[in-house]
C-alpha positions in Angstrom: -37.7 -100.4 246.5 -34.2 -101.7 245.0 -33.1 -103.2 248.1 -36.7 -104.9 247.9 -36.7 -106.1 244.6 -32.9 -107.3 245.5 -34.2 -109.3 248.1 -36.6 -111.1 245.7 -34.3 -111.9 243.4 -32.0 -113.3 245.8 -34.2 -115.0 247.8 -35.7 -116.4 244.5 -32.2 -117.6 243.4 -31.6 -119.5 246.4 -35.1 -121.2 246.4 -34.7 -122.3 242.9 -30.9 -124.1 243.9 -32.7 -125.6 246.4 -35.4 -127.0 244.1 -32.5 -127.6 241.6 -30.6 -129.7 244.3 -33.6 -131.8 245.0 -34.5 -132.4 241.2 -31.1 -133.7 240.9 -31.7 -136.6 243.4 -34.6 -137.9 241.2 -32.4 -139.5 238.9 -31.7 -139.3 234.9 -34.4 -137.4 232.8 -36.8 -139.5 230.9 -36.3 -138.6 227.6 -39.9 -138.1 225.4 -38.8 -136.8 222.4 -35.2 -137.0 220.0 -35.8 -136.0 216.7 -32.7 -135.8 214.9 -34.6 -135.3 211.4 -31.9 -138.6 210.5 -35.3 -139.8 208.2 -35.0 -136.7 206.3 -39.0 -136.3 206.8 -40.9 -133.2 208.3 -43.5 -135.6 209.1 -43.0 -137.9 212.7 -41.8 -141.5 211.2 -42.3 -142.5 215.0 -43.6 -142.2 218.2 -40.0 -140.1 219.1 -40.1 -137.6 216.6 -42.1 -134.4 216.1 -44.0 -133.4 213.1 -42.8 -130.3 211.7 -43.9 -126.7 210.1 -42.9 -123.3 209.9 -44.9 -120.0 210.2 -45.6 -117.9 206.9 -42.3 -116.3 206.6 -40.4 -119.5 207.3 -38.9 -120.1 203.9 -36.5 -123.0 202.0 -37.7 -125.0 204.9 -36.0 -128.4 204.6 -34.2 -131.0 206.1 -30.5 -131.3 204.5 -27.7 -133.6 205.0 -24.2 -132.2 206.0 -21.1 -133.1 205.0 -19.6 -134.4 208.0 -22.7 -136.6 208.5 -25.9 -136.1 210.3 -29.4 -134.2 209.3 -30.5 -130.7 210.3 -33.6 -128.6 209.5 -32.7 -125.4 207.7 -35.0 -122.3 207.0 -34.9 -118.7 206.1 -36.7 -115.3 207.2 -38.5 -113.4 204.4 -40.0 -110.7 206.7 -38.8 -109.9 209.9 -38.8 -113.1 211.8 -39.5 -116.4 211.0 -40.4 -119.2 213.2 -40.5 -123.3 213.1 -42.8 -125.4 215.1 -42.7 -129.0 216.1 -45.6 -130.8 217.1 -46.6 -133.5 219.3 -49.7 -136.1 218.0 -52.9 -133.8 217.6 -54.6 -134.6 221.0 -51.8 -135.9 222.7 -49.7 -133.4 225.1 -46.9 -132.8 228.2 -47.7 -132.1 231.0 -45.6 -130.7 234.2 -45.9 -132.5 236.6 -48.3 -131.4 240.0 -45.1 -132.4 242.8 -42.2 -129.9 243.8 -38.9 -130.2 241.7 -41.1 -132.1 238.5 -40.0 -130.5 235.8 -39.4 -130.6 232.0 -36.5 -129.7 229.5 -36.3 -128.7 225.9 -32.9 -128.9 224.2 -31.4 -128.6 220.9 -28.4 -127.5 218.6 -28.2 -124.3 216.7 -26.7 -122.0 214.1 -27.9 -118.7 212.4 -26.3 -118.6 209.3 -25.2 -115.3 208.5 -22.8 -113.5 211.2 -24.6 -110.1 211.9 -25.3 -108.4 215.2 -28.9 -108.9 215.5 -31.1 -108.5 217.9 -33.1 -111.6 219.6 -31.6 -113.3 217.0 -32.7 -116.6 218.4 -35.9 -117.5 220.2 -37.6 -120.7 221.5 -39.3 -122.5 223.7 -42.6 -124.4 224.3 -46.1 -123.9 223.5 -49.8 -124.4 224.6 -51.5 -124.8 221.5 -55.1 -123.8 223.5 -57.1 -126.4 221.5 -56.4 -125.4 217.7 -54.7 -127.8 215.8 -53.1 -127.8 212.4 -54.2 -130.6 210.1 -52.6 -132.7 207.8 -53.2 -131.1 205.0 -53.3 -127.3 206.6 -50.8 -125.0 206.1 -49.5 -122.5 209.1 -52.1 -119.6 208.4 -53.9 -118.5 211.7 -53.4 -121.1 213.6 -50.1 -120.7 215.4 -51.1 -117.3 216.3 -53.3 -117.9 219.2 -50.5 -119.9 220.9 -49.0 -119.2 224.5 -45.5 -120.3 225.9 -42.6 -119.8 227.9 -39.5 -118.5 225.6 -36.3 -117.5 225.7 -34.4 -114.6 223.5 -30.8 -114.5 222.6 -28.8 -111.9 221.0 -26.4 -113.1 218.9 -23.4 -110.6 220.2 -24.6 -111.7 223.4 -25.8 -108.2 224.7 -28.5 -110.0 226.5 -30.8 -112.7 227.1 -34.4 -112.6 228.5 -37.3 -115.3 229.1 -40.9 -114.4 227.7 -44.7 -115.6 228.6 -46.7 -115.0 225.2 -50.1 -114.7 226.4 -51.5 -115.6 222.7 -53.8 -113.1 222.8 -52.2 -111.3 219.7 -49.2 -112.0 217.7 -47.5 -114.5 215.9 -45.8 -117.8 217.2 -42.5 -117.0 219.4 -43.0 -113.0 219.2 -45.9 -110.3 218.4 -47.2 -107.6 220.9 -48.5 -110.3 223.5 -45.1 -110.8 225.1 -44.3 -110.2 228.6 -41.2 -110.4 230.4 -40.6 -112.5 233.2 -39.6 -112.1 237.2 -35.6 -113.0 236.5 -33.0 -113.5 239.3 -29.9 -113.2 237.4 -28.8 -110.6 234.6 -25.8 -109.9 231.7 -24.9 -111.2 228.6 -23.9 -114.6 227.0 -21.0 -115.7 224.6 -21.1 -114.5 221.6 -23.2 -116.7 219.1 -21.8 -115.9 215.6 -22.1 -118.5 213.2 -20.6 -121.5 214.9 -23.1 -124.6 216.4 -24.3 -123.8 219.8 -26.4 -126.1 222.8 -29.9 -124.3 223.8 -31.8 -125.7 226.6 -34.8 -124.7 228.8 -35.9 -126.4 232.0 -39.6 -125.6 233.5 -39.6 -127.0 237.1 -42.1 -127.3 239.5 -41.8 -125.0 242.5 -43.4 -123.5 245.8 -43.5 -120.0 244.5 -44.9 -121.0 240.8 -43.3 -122.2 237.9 -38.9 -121.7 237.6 -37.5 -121.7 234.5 -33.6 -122.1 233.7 -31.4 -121.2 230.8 -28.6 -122.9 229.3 -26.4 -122.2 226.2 -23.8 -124.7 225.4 -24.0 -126.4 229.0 -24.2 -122.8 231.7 -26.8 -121.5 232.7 -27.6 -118.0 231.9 -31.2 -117.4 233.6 -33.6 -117.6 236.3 -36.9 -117.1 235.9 -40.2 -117.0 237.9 -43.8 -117.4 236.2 -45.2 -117.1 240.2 -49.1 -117.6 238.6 -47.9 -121.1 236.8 -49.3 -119.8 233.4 -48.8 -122.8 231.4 -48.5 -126.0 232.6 -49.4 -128.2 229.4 -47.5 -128.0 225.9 -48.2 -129.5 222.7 -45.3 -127.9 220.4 -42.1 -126.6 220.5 -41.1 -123.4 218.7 -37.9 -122.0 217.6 -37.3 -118.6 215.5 -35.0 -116.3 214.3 -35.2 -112.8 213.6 -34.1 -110.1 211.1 -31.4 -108.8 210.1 -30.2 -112.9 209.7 -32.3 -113.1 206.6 -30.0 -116.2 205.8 -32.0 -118.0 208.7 -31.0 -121.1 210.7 -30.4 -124.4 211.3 -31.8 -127.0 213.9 -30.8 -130.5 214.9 -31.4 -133.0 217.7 -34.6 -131.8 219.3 -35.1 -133.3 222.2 -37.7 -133.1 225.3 -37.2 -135.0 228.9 -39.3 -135.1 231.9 -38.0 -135.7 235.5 -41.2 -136.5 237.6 -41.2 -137.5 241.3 -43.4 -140.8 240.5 -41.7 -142.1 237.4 -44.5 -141.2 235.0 -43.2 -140.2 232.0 -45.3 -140.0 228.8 -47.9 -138.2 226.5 -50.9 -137.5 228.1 -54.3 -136.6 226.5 -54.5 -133.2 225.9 -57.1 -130.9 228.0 -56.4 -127.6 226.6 -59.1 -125.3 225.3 -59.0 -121.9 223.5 -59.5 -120.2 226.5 -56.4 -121.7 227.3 -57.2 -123.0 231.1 -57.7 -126.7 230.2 -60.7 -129.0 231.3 -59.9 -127.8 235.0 -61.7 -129.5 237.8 -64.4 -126.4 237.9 -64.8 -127.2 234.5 -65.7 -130.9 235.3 -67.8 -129.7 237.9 -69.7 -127.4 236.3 -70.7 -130.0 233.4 -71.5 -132.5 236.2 -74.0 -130.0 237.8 -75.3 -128.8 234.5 -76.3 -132.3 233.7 -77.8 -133.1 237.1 -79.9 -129.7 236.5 -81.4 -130.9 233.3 -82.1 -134.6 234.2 -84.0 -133.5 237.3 -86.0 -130.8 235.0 -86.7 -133.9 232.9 -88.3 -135.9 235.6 -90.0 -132.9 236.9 -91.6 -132.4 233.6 -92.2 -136.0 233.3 -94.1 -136.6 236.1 -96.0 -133.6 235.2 -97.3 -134.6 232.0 -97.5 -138.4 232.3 -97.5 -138.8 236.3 -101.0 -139.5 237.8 -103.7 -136.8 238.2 -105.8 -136.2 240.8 
């Protein structure tokens, strides 16, 4: 059984190099989102830039400008962990693309603020918002709750480092009791985080097997990941969280989000997602189409019926 799952996990490593090789002949990432909260606005001032909230024990959220120059977003934890979410225009979604190596990547900086050894003391990633949105004048409440994504946990003295599906069936945005670990082809620990500015990325790539997903803090990768059922393939937010005991929080800067597709598309789509979370899939379609061609032929049935001619 070890030599088994050994096998996977290598085999699984070499497949995604392979898909990693090819992705890197497709040329430089389009890049969909930058938000480098430089307006000093929560709120999206423009089409690149996200609009921003936090979950109920997100606290002092705000954006602040340091001293050396340049914005970040800062919040604290009142509870045990405390997440922020940024949100692509309500109806409007990205979307992996459906060819091999097609992928998309979430990046940002990062720094908890106070230097303790905590555990997942840094999570994020990106979110299916399954067809509940927030509007403009709603607060957090219930509705991130019911959101599923890929995410990645840090420790901050860089015991260890896992990637997460969140099926959104209960919990709270980036943790709660609907997490589940993923297939992983590598293991160990990362640097140390402490309280110094640090590079997060996660890449979600297109590949036989399912969906791959890499890793990277400040530039090396750290994980490979399989999702072999392709979960999630459309996102409308991206979420990032710390957790106790860094009750002093964190700060964010320079979001950004970047697609590599094999035709060239690369842009906000309309979103399809539902709260059953499977999308307007082409059974969906189908089924609507045949519903419809079921009651217009019961209305010409009972037309002729009732008005046709009589014997």
């Amino acid at each position: 059984m070890i030599a088994e799952r050994r096998k996977r996990r290598t085999w699984f490593a070499a497949s995604l190099s392979l898909a990693l090789a090819s992705a890197a002949a497709l040329g430089e990432p389009s890049e969909l989102i930058h938000d480098d909260f430089s307006d000093g606005q929560l709120y999206a001032s423009n089409e690149k830039e996200l609009r921003w909230t936090g979950t109920s024990a997100a606290s002092g959220m705000e954006i602040v400008e340091e001293e050396g120059g340049g914005h970040v977003l800062g919040f604290g934890v009142e509870k045990s962990s405390a997440a922020v979410a940024g949100l692509l225009p309500e109806g409007e979604a990205v979307r992996l693309g459906e060819e091999p190596n097609d992928s998309l990547t979430l990046s940002f900086r990062f720094r908890l603020r106070a230097k303790e050894q905590g555990k997942e003391a840094v999570r994020f990633g990106l979110y299916d918002d399954r067809g509940t949105h927030l509007e403009d004048d709603e607060e957090e409440g219930e509705v991130l709750r019911d959101d599923r994504g890929y995410r990645v946990d840090f420790t901050q003295n860089g015991s260890s480092h896992r990637t997460i599906l969140e099926t959104g069936e209960h919990g709270s945005l980036a943790g709660g009791a609907d997490s589940r670990k993923l297939e992983s082809a590598t293991r160990g620990g990362i640097p140390a985080l402490g309280v110094d500015w640090h590079d997060a990325e996660l890449s979600i790539m297109r590949i036989p097997e399912g969906i791959g997903l890499i890793a990277r803090l400040d530039g090396k990768e750290v994980s490979r990941t399989i999702d072999r059922e392709a979960s999630i393939q459309e996102f409308h937010l991206v979420a990032i969280a710390t957790t106790t005991p860094n009750t002093n929080g964190m700060e964010i800067s320079n979001v950004r989000l970047s697609v590599e597709s094999e035709d060239g598309e690369a842009e906000l789509v309309e979103s399809t997602s539902d709260s059953d979370g499977d999308g307007l899939t082409a059974g969906k379609v189908m089924a609507v189409l045949l519903g419809a061609l079921f009651l217009g032929g019961c209305g010409v049935f009972w037309a002729v019926a009732l008005f046709g001619p009589k014997e």
